[in-house]
N, C-alpha and C positions, 0 to 999 in steps of 0.2 A: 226513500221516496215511496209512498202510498198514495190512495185514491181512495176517496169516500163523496158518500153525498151529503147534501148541505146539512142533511136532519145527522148527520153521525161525526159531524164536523168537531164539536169539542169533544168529544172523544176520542176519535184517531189523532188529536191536536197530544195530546196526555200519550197515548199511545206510540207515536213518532219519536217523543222525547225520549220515554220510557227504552224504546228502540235502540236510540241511539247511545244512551248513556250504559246499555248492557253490551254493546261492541266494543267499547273502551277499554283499556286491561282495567286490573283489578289494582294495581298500585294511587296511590291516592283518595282511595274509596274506605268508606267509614269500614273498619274492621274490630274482631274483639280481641281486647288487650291482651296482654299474657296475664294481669293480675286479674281476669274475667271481666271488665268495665267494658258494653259494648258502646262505640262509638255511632253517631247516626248525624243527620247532614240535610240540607233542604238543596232541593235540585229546582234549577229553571233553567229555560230553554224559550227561545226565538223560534216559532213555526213560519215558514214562507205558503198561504195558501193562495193557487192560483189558478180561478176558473176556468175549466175549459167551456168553450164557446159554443158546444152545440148540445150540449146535457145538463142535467143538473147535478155533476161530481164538482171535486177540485183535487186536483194536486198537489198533497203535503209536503215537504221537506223541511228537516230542523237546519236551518243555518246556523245556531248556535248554542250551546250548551254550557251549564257551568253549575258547581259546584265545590263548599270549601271546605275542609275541617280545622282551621285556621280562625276565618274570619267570613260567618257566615252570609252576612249581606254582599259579599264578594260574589256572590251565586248570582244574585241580581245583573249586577253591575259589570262581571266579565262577558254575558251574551248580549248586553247593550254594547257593546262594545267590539266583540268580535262580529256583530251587525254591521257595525259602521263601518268595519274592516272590507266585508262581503259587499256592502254599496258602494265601494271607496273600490274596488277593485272590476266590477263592473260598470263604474262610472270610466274608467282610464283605459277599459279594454280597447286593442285596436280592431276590434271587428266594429263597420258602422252599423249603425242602431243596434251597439251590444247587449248584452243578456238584462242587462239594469234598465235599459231604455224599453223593452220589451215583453217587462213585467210590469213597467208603467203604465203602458197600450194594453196591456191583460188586466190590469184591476186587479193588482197580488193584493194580497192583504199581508198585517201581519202580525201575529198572537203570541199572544207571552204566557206561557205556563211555570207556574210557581206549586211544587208539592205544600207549599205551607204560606194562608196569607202573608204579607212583607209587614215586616216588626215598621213599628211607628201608629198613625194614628189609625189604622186600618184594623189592629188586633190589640187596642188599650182595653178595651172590653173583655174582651174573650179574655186574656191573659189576666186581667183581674179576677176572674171568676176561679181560678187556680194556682191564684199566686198566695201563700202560705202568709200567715202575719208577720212570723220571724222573715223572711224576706221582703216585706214591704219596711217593716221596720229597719230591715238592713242598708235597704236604700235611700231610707228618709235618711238616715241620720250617717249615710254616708262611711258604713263601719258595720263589718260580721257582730251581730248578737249572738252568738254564739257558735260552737263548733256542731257540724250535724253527726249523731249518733249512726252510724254504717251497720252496727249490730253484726259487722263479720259477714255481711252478705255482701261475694264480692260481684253477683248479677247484677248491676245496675247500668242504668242510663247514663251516659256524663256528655256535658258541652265539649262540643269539638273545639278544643284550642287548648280545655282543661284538665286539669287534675283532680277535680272537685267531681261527685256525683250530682245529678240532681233529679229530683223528686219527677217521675212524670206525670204525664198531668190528670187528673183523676176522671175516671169514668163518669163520674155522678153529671160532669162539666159539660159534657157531649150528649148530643142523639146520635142514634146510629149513622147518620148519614156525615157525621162529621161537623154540623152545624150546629155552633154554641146556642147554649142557654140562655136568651136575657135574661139577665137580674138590675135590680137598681143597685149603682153605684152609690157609695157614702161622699157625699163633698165635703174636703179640705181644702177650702181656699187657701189659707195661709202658708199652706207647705211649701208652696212653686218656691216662693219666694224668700223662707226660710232655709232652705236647703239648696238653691241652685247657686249658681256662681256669679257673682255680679256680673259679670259679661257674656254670661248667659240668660235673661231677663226675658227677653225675648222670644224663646222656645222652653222645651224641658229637657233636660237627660232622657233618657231613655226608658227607664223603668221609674221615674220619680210623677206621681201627682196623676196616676192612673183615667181620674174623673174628668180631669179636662179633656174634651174632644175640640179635633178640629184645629189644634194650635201644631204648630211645625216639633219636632224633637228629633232631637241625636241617636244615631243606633245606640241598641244597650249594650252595654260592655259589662265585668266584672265591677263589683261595689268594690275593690280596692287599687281599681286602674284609675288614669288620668281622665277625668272627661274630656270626651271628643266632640270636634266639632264637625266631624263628616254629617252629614245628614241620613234621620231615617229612608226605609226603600220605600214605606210608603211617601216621601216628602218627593224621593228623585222620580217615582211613577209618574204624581203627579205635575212633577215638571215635565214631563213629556207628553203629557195631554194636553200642553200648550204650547213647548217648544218643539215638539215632537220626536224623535230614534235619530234623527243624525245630530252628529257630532259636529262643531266649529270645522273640523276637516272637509265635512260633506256638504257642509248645509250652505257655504257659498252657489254650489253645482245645483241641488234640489230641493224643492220645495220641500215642508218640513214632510214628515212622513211617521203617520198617527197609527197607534194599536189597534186593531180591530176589535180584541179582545183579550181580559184578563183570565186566567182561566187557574182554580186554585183547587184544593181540598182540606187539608188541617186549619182550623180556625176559621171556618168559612161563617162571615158574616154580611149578608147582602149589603143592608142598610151602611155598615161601617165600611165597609169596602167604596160603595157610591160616593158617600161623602169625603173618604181619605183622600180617592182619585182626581174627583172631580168638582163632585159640588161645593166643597170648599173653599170653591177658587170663581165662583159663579157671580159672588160680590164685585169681584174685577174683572166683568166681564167686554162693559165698552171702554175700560184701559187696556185690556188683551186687545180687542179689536183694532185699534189705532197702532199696533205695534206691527205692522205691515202684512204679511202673511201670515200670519201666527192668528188662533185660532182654540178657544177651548173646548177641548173633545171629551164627548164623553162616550166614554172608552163600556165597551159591555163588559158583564162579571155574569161569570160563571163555575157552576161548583162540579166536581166530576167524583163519580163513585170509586175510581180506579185509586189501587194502594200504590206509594213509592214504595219499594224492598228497605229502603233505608231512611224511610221517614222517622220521626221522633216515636210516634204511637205505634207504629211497624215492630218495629226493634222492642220497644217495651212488650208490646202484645206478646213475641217470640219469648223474650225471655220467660215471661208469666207460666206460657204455656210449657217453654221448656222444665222452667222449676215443677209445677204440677206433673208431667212428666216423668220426671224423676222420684217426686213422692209416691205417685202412683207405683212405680216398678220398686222401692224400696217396700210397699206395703204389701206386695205381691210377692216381693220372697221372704216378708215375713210370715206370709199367712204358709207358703210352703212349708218353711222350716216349722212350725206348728204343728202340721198336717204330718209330717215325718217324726215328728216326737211320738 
């Protein structure tokens, strides 16, 4: 629990998380392998902000936290989820007008921070702007083009789940603040449809047909796994900007209950972040309306300076440095030994 004012509000929101996820032990947390492969991981978290009434602070608390090295969209998905838990158990408390009824009457709000925008349509940009040809080709056609050359360095980056290293994402791709480059994309019409699965028609894979915006797609998986039909984190966001954080368990008891704000860093893109969440869904806006309470929100986005320890560019950065490091002290007792000749 913290307290800040409304102007340092998405910050201590990053900060709370941050908080919380360093009280946790260390078991299940990105670690480096024994063959040097460091592992790294995206974190979200659920903030509870709730104004007090005679200042202009609020009172932070993260009701929920999460993070995988398994299956990263799981990050998402388990703090929506351990939310509905924490309303589901302040709806049933036997104290009257329990602690859930009483952040109603207070105006809680409630924030989602994500160290890395949600894979789907929210980071098809960004992520093209860094994705490697042999990689696009890998996924067009549904098959490794080839094996990647490791050169015996065993400092690398690798996807938490895998075996495989992967390229991180190159500097040139970022400003310092974290916020991609636009570039114009190349359009391939014809791909969707050449390469997706007939019963997939409908959306994209994950990593297939980068240029289309705005269309639903599957989280990404490995180009040699089954395609899934779970849906991206940006597709489940923005279902909660109309159906709102409670779950079928809760939402008989409460009206829906909308995000206040998205709050992110790696891949931050305003424009694609507005349209992933919400504006995309603006065409069905008097069919939203006619679904009874239900409602499309549009959710704030916000970008924050603060580092995850265990973000993707975190970890890469450390190694960099670490290697440099190491050059440097190897060139330093060369110059000794010299000096001693």
């Amino acid at each position: 629990m913290r307290t800040c004012s409304h102007k340092e509000l998405t910050t201590e929101i990053v900060q709370e998380c941050h908080s919380q996820y360093h009280k946790l032990p260390k078991h299940g947390k990105p670690a480096k392998r024994s063959n040097g492969q460091a592992e790294w991981t995206i974190l979200a978290g659920i903030v509870m902000a709730t104004p007090r009434a005679q200042d202009d602070l609020w009172d932070l608390e993260c009701i929920s936290i999460g993070w995988c090295l398994e299956e990263l969209e799981a990050c998402i998905r388990e703090p929506q989820r351990a939310g509905n838990k924490f309303r589901y158990i302040g709806y049933t408390s036997d104290t009257p007008g329990g602690p859930l009824f009483e952040l109603v009457q207070l105006k809680a709000q409630f924030h989602l921070y994500i160290s890395q925008a949600p894979c789907g349509d929210a980071t098809t940009g960004s992520l093209a702007q860094v994705q490697s040809e042999e990689s696009k080709n890998a996924f067009l056609k549904g098959r490794s083009q080839g094996q990647e050359n490791t050169g015996g360095n065993t400092d690398q980056v690798v996807e938490p789940g895998t075996k495989r290293p992967q390229e991180a994402a190159s500097d040139s791709a970022t400003n310092e603040s974290g916020a991609v480059k636009r570039a114009k994309l190349e359009v391939h019409q014809d791909e969707s449809t050449d390469t997706a699965p007939k019963h997939a028609l409908g959306f994209r894979r994950g990593r297939i047909n980068y240029d289309a915006v705005g269309v639903l797609r599957t989280k990404p998986g490995r180009v040699d796994s089954e395609p899934t039909v779970s849906m991206s984190c940006s597709d489940k966001i923005a279902r909660w900007n109309v159906l709102g954080l409670t779950s079928a368990l809760v939402a008989p008891f409460l009206a829906p209950i909308y995000l206040s704000s998205v709050v992110t860093k790696e891949l931050f893109d305003a424009e694609a972040l507005e349209r992933a969440l919400f504006k995309r869904l603006e065409s069905g806006y008097e069919e939203i309306r006619s679904q009874g309470s239900y409602r499309l929100h549009s959710v704030g986005i916000h970008s924050t300076e603060t580092v995850f320890e265990h973000s993707k560019d975190e970890v890469a950065q450390s190694l960099k440095e670490g290697s440099s490091t190491a050059v440097a002290s190897a060139s330093s007792k060369s110059l000794n030994t010299v000096r001693q000749c």
